[in-house]
C-alpha positions in Angstrom: 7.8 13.5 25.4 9.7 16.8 26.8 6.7 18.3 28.0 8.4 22.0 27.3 7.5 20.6 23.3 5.4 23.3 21.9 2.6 21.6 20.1 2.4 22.8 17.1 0.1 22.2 14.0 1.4 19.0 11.9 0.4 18.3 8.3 1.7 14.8 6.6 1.4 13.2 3.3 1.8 9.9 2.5 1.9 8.3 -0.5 -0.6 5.0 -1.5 1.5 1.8 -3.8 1.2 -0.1 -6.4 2.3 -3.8 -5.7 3.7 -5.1 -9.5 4.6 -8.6 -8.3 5.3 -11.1 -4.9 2.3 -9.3 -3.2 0.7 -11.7 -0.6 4.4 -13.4 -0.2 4.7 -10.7 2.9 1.6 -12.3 5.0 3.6 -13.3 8.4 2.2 -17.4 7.7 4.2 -17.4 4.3 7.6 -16.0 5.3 7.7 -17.0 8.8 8.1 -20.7 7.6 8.9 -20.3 3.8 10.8 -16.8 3.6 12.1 -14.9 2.6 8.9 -13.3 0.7 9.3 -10.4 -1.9 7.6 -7.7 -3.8 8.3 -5.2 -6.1 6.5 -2.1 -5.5 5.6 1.6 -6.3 4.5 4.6 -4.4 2.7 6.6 -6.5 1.6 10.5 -6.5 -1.7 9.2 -4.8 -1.5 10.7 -0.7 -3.0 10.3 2.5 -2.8 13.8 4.3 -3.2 14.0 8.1 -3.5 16.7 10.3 -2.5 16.5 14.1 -3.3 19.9 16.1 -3.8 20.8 19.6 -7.8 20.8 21.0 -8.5 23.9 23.3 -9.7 21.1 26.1 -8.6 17.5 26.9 -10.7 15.2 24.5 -9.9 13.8 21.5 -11.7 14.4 18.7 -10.9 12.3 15.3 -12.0 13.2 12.0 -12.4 10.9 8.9 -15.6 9.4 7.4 -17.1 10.1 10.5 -16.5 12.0 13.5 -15.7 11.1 16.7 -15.2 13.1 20.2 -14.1 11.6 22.9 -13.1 12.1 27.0 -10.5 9.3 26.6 -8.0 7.5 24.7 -9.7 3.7 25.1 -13.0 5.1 24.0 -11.6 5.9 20.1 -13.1 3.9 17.7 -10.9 3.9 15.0 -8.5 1.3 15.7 -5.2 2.4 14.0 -5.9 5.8 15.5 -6.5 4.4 19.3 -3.3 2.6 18.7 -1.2 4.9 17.3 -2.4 7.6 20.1 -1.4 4.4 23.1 1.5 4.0 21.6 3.0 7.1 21.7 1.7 8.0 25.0 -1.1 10.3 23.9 -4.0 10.6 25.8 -6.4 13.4 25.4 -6.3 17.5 23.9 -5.5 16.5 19.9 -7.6 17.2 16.8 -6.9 14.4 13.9 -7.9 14.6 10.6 -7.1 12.8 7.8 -8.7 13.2 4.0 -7.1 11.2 1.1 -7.2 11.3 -3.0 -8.7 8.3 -3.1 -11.2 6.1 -1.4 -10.2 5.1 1.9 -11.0 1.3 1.4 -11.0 -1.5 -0.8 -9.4 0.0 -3.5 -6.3 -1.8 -3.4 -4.1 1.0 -2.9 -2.7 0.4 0.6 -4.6 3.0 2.2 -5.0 1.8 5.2 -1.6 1.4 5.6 -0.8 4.7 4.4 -2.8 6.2 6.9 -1.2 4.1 9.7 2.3 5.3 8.6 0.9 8.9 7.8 0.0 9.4 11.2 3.0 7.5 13.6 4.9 10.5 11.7 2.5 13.4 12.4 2.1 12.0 16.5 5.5 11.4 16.6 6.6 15.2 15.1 3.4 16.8 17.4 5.8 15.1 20.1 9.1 16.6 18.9 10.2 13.6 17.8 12.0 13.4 14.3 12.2 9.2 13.3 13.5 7.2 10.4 11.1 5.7 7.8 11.8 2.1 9.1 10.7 3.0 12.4 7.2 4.3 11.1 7.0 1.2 9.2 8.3 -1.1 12.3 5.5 0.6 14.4 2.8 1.0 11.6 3.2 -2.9 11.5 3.4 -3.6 14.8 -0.2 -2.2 15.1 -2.0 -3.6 12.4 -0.6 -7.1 12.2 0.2 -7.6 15.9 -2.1 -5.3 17.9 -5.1 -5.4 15.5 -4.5 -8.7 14.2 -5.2 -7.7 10.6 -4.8 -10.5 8.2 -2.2 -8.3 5.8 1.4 -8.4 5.0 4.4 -5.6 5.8 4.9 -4.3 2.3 2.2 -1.7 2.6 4.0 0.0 5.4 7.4 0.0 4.1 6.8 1.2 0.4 4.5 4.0 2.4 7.3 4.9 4.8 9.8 4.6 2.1 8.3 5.6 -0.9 10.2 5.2 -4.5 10.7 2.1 -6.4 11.5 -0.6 -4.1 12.2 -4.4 -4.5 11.7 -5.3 -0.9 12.5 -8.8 0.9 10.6 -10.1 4.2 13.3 -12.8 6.4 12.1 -15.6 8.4 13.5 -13.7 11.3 11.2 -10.8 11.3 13.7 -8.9 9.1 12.7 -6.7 6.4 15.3 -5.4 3.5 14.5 -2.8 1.2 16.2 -2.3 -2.1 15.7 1.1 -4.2 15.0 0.0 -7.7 17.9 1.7 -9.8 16.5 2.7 -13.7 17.9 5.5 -15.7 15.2 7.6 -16.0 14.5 7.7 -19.7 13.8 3.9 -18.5 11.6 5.0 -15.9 9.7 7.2 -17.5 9.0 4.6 -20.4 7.8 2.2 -18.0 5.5 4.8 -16.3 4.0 5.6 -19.7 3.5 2.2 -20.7 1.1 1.7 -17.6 -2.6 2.1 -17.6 -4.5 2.3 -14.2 -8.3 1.6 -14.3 -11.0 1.8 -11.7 -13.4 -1.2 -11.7 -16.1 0.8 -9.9 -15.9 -1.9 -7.2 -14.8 -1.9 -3.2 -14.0 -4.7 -1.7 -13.2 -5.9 2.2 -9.2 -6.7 2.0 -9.3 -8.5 4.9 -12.1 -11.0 3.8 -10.1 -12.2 0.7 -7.0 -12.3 2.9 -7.7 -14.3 5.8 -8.7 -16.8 3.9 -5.5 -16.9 1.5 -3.4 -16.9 5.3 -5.8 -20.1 6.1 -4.7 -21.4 2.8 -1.4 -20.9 2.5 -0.1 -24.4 3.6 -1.5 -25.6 0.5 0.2 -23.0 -1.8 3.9 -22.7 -0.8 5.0 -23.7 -4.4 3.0 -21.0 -5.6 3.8 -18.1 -2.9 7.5 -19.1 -3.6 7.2 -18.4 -7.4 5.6 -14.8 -7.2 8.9 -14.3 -5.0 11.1 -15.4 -7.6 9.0 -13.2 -10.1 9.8 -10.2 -8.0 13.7 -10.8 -7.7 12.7 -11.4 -11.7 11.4 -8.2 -12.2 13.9 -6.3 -9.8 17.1 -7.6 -12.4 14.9 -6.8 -15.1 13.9 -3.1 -14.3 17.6 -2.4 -12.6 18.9 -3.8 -16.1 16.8 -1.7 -18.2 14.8 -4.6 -19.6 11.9 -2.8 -18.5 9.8 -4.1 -21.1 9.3 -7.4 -19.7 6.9 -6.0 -16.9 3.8 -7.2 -19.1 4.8 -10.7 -19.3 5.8 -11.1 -15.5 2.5 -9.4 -14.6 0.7 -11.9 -16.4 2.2 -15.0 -14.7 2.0 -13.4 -11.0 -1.6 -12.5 -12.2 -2.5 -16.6 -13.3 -0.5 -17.5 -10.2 -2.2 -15.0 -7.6 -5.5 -16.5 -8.8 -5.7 -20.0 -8.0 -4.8 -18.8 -4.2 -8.8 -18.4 -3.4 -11.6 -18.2 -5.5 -12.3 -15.0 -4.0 -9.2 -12.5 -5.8 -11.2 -12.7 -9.2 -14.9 -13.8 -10.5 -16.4 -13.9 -14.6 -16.9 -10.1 -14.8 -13.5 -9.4 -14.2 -11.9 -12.4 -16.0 -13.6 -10.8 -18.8 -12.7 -7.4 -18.0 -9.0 -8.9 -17.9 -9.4 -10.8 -21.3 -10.9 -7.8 -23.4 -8.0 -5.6 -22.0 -5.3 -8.6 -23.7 -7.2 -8.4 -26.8 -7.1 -4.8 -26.9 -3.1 -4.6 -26.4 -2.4 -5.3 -23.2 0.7 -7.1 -22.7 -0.6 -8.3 -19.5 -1.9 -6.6 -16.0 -3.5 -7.3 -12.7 -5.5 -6.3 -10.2 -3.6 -4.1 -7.9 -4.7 -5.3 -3.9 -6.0 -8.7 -2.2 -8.3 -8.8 -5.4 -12.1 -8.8 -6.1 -12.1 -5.1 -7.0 -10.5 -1.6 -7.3 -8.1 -1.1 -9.6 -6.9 -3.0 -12.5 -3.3 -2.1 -13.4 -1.9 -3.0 -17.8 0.6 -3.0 -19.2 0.6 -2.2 -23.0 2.0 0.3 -26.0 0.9 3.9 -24.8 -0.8 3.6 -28.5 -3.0 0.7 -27.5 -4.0 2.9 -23.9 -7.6 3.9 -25.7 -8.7 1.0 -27.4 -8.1 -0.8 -24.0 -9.9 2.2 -22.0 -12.8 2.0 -24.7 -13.3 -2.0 -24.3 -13.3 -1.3 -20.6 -15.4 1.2 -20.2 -13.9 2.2 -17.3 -12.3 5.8 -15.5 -8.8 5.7 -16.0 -6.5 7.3 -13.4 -3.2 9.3 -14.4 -0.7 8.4 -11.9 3.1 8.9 -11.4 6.2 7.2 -9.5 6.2 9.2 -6.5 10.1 9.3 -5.3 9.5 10.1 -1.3 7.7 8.3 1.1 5.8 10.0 4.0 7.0 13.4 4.8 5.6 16.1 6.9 4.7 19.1 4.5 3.1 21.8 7.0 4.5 22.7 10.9 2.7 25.5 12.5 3.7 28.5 14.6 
């Protein structure tokens, strides 16, 4: 860093994802050996806000669920925020605070990666440093999946870096292409109102359900390989404005993403999942690893109540968010 930067105040937002299909074909022990994985994914006008400022002393003092102050970098216990400070050379006077519109775990949502890319690009602007989405993405993967040793895929970080529509593609080489999803927007905005996105009133550890899908994953290949192909599926679909086959590919990544471990789905929400199909659903899934958060249908905007009222469950209004993380506030 130029140390004549002035350090000014830095606001971000970042926007959470909704995976539609391929998700779990990005884990590193998939594509590695099997790639390329791919997903189709959304951001969504769901954020992640961070604040980076300047502390009047040297510590560091971190704000999210909890609060931390600290004398020293090594002593953070937030991991993503320890890392991120280490690895953009930051070690003491900053205030970070982060709030987001939604829980900050286990609702399937990417949050966690959200957060990671949300605040590479407040640190890296607090250092007058201006970089490109894949390099927040690059980095926010580098420290959850080879730092922290997270058991999660890349497509988190990219679709928060990147934000849009995007039908992205994960090489055995470590390379990671992202497509925008092209729709007229009559298209889009059909697609968007034919989607209904319900909270199941449960949290759940990601990381539990995934490690073991990466320990199973040997044993799965033929199934991995198929959600990819359903997500270059659905990417021809939506781009050919044959966006009304979204139910019935949800459905079969659904019955597919299943049988991976008996820990992405259990009775209650097998049931949950059936009543929504006789209700009108066309098909769905549950957005995340699994086990809880939110479920995500497909169906006639007509049929959205009667699937709400079998349910019983809080619906949240969402839309396509077009930008990925920005920076919306610099200070004096």
């Amino acid at each position: 860093m130029d140390m004549t930067t002035k350090r000014r105040m830095i606001m971000t937002k970042t926007p959470l994802r909704m995976t539609f299909v391929g998700g779990g074909t990005d884990i590193p022990s998939f594509y590695r050996a099997n790639g390329p994985g791919a997903v189709v994914s959304a951001a969504i006008n769901k954020y992640v806000y961070i604040t980076v400022n300047k502390k009047f002393d040297d510590n560091i003092r971190v704000s999210y669920s909890k609060t931390e102050i600290v004398e020293h970098v090594d002593k953070v216990q937030h991991p993503i925020v320890r890392e991120a400070l280490k690895l953009l050379g930051i070690r003491g006077g900053v205030e970070i605070v982060s709030i987001s519109d939604i829980p900050s775990g286990g609702t399937g949502l990417g949050s966690s990666s959200s957060f990671a890319v949300g605040l590479l690009n407040a640190l890296h602007s607090w250092n007058g440093e201006l970089v490109s989405a894949r390099q927040l993405a690059e980095e926010a993967v580098d420290i959850e999946v080879n730092i922290l040793k997270e058991p999660i895929g890349k497509q988190d970080q990219y679709i928060a870096a990147y934000g849009g529509m995007q039908f992205i593609e994960f090489h055995k080489d470590e390379s990671v292409t992202v497509n925008p999803v092209i729709m007229l927007e009559e298209h889009r905005r059909a697609l968007q109102d034919s989607l209904l996105l319900l909270y199941t009133g449960r949290q759940r550890s990601a990381s539990e359900i995934l490690a073991d899908q990466v320990r199973e994953v040997g044993s799965h290949v033929d199934t991995y390989r198929r959600m990819g192909e359903l997500a270059s599926s659905m990417y021809r679909s939506l781009s050919g404005g044959e966006w009304g086959r979204t139910g019935s590919l949800l459905q079969e990544n659904w019955e597919l993403k299943k049988t991976l471990t008996g820990k992405i789905s259990d009775a209650w929400l097998d049931g949950m999942y059936a009543a929504a199909l006789d209700a009108g659903a066309t098909g769905g899934k549950l957005i995340g690893a699994g086990g809880g958060g939110f479920l995500l249908f497909f169906a006639p905007i007509t049929n959205h109540s009667e699937i709400k009222k079998a349910l019983g469950m809080r619906e949240e209004p969402f839309s396509f968010e077009p930008l990925g993380s920005r920076i919306i506030y610099v200070g004096d």
